[in-house]
N, C-alpha and C positions, 0 to 999 in steps of 0.2 A: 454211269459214273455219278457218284456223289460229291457234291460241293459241299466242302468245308466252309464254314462261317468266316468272310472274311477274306474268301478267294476271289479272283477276278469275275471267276462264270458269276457268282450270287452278287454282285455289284453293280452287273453292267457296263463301266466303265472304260474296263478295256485295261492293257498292259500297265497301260502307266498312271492311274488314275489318281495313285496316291504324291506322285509330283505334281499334279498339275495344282496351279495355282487360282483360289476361290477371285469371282471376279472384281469384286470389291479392293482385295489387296492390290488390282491392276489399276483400277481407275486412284487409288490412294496412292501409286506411283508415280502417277502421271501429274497429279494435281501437284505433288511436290518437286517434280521437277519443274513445271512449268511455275512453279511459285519461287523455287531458288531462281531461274532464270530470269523473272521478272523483277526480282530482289536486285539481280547486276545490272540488269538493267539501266536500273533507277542510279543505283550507287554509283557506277562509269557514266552513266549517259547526263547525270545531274551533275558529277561531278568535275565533267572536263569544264574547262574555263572556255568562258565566251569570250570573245575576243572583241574588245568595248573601245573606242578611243578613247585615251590616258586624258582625265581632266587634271591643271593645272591650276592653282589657285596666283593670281596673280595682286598684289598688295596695292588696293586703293590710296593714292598717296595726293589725290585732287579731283576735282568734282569732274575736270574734264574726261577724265578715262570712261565716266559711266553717265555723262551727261547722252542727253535723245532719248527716243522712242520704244517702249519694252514692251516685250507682249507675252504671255504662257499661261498655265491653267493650274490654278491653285490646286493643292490636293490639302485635304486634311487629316491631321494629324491627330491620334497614330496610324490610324488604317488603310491611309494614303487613299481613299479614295475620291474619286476627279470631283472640283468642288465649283469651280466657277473659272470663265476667263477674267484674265486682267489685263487691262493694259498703264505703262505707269510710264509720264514723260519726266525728267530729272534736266534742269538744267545748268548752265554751269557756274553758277552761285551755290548749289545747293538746296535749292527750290523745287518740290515735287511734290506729280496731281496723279492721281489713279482712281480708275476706277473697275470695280470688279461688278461681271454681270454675272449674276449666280441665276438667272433664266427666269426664278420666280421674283425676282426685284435687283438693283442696284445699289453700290453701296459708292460713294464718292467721298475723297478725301486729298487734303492739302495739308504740306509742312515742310521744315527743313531737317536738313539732312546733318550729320555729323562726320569726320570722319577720326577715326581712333582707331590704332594698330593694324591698320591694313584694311579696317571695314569700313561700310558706312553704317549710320545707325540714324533712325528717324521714328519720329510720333506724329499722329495724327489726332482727329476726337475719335477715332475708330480702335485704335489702339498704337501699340509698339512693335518696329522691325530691325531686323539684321540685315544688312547686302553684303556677299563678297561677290566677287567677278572670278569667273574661271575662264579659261580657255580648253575648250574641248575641240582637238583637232584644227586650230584654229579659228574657231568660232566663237564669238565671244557670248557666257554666259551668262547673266545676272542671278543668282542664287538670293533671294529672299526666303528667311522665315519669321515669319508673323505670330504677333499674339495680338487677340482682340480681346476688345473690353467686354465680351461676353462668355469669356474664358476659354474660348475656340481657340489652338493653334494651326497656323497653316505652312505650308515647304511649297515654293513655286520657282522653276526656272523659266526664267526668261531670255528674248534672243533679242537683239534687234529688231525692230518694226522696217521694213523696204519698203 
């Protein structure tokens, strides 16, 4: 018996050999599903909402609501990364001391405080800050952001000191 060019016998392959599929186009399926998959992943698993306690912003209307002991770790601004502890006592004239320990040195400061539309506002010889106070889950917050005089800005919430 003579084989035609192009028959099963001169190929080797066997019956089917012109459906089967080269291996390469196997593993480029694969890759792609496992990449759409990975793609929902991200988009559903990024995307459902954390479930956070609702902060409140509550309107500073006297130095007692934020008068005492505050403590939390500066981040700085933009990149938010962790910069220093603070801790900042306020009392109820509107008189306040803080000091932030950034590990490589210490930075201290004293001033009074203002308060206007709900916030308080203060300077120091370090520089200028904002405070509002929120309630998160009932906790109470002190939300400062700072600008210093070496044109650093910082975002710190603070809690109570116990």
């Amino acid at each position: 018996m003579v084989a035609d060019i192009g028959s099963e016998e001169d190929t080797g392959l066997g019956p089917n050999w012109r459906y089967r599929e080269n291996p390469i186009v196997n593993v480029m399926k694969i890759l792609t599903v496992c990449t759409l998959a990975l793609c929902a992943a991200v988009v559903f698993g990024c995307g459902t909402r954390q479930t956070r306690p609702e902060s409140k912003i509550v309107p500073i209307t006297m130095f007692k609501q934020v008068a005492g002991k505050w403590e939390g770790l500066s981040k700085r601004m933009p990149d938010m990364r962790n910069h220093a502890q603070v801790i900042m006592i306020i009392n109820e004239n509107g008189h306040f001391n803080f000091i932030s320990d950034r590990g490589s040195g210490v930075l201290l400061g004293t001033g009074m405080l203002t308060i206007l539309n709900g916030q308080v506002s203060g300077s120091s010889s370090s520089g200028t800050g904002t405070m509002t106070l929120h309630d998160k889950a009932g906790t109470s917050v002190l939300v400062l952001e700072a600008a210093l005089n070496d044109g650093h800005h910082y975002y710190v919430e603070m809690t109570r000191m116990k």
